[in-house]
C-alpha positions in Angstrom: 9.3 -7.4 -9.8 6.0 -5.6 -10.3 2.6 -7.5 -10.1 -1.1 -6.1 -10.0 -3.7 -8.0 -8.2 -7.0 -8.5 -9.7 -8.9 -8.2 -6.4 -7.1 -5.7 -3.3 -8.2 -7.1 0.0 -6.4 -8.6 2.9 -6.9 -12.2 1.9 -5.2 -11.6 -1.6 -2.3 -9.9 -0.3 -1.7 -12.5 2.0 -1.8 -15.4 -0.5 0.3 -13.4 -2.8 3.0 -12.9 -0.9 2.8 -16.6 0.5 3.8 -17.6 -3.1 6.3 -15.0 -3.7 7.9 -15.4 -0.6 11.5 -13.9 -2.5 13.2 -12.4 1.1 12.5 -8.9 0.5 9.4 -7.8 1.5 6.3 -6.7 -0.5 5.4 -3.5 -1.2 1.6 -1.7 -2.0 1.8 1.6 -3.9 -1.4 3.9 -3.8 -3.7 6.7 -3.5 -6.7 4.9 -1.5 -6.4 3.9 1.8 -9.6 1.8 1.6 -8.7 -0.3 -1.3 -4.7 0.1 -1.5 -3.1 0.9 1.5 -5.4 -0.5 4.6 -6.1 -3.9 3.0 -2.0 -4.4 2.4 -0.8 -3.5 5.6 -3.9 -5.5 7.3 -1.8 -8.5 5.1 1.4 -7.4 6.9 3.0 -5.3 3.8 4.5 -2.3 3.4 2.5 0.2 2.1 3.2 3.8 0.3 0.8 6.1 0.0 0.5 8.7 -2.5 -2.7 11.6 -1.9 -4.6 11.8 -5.4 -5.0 15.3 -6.6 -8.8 15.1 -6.5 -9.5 16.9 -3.1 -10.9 15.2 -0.3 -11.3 11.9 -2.3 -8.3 10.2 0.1 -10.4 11.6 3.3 -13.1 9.0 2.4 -11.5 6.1 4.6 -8.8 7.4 7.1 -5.4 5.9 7.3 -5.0 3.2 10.6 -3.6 3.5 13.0 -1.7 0.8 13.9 0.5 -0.6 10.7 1.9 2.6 10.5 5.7 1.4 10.9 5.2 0.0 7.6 3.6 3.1 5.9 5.7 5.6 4.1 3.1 9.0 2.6 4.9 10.4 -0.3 3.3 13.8 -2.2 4.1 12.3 -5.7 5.3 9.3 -7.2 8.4 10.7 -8.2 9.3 11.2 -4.7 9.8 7.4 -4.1 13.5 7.9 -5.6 14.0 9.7 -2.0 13.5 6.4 -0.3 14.2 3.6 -2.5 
């Protein structure tokens, strides 16, 4: 199942998958890792990562360093096939 949040921070995700609750795990695909991937795995999600082509945009808000585990950094979005 896909759903979009309306707001991404760490208190949303958190409530989200507290309803969802399906016995998978949830999963955060993006290209920001100050609005997408910090705030997901913060929540205790898995995150992908995907660079946007606009150089240096992504550089803006490094990627932690602890959550890691749960990050996968793809180059495209095709590439998830490779791992899912």
């Amino acid at each position: 199942m896909v759903e979009i949040v309306a707001e991404k921070d760490e208190s949303t995700y958190r409530r989200h998958c507290q309803v969802r609750s399906s016995g998978g795990y949830d999963l955060d695909v993006g290209n920001s890792p100050k609005s997408d991937i910090n705030p997901a795995l913060a929540a205790g999600l898995h995150a992908v990562f995907i660079p946007t082509t606009t150089r240096g945009f992504w550089n803006t808000r490094k990627l932690p360093r602890s959550g890691i585990q749960r990050l996968l950094v793809v180059d495209r979005f095709g590439d998830l096939r490779e791992h899912f």
